[in-house]
C-alpha positions as CSV (number, residue, x, y, z in Angstrom):
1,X,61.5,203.8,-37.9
2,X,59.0,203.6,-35.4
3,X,58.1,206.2,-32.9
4,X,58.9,205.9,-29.5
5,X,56.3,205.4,-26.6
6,X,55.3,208.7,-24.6
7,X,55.6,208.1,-20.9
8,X,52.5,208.6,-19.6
9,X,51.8,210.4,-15.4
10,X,49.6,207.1,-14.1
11,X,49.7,208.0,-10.4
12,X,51.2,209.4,-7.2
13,X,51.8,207.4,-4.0
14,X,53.1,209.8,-1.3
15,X,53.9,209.5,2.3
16,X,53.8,213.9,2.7
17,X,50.4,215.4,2.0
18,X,52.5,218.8,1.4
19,X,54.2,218.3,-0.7
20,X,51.4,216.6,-3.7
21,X,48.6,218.2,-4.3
22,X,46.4,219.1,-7.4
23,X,47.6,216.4,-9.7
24,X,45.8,214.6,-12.6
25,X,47.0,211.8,-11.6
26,X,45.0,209.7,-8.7
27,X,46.9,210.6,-5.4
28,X,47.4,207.6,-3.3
29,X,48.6,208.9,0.0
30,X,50.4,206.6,2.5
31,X,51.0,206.4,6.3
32,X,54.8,205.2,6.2
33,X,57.1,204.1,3.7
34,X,56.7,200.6,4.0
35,X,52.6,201.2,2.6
36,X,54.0,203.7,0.6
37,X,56.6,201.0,-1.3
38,X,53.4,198.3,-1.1
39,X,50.8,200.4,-3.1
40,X,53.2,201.6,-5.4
41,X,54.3,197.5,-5.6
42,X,51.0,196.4,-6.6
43,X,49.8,199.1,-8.6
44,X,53.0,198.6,-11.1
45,X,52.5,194.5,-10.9
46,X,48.5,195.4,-11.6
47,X,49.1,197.9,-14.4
48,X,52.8,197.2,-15.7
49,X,53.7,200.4,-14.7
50,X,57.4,201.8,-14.1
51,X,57.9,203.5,-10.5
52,X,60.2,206.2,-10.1
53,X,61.3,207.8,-6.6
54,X,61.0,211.8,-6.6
55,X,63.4,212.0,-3.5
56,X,60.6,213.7,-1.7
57,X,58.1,210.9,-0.2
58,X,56.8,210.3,-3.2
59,X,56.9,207.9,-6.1
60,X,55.3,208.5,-9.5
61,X,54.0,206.1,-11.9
62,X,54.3,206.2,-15.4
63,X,52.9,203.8,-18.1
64,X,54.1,204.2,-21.3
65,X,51.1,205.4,-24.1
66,X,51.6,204.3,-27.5
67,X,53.3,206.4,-30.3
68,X,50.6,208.4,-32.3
69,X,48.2,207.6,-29.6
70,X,45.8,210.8,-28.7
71,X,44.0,211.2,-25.2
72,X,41.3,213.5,-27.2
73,X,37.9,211.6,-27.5
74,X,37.4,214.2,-30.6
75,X,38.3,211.7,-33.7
């Protein structure tokens, strides 16, 4: 049985500067919703990402990273 994928933190996009901060994901901050909803559009149609809505201004972006996949350069 294979191992399932490990979601992944791609981004932020965020309409509340307070409430985001010091993530190691890029931070895309945006005036209104309506830009907030566009970047978050195009980044998932770019990247196949999946958006979900923290209920807070924001929306995080995940990508799914592939079972026994490491992010260490060390091999």
């Amino acid at each position: 049985m294979a191992d399932a994928p490990t979601p992944v933190m791609f981004a932020v996009v965020t309409t509340n500067r307070k409430t985001i901060g010091g993530s190691m994901a890029p931070i895309f901050y945006a005036e209104d919703v309506r830009e907030r909803d566009e970047i978050a559009k195009w980044l998932s149609r770019i990247t196949n990402c999946i958006v979900h809505d923290l209920h807070d201004g924001s929306l995080a972006l995940t990508v799914n990273q592939p079972a026994g996949h490491s992010h260490s350069s060390q091999g």
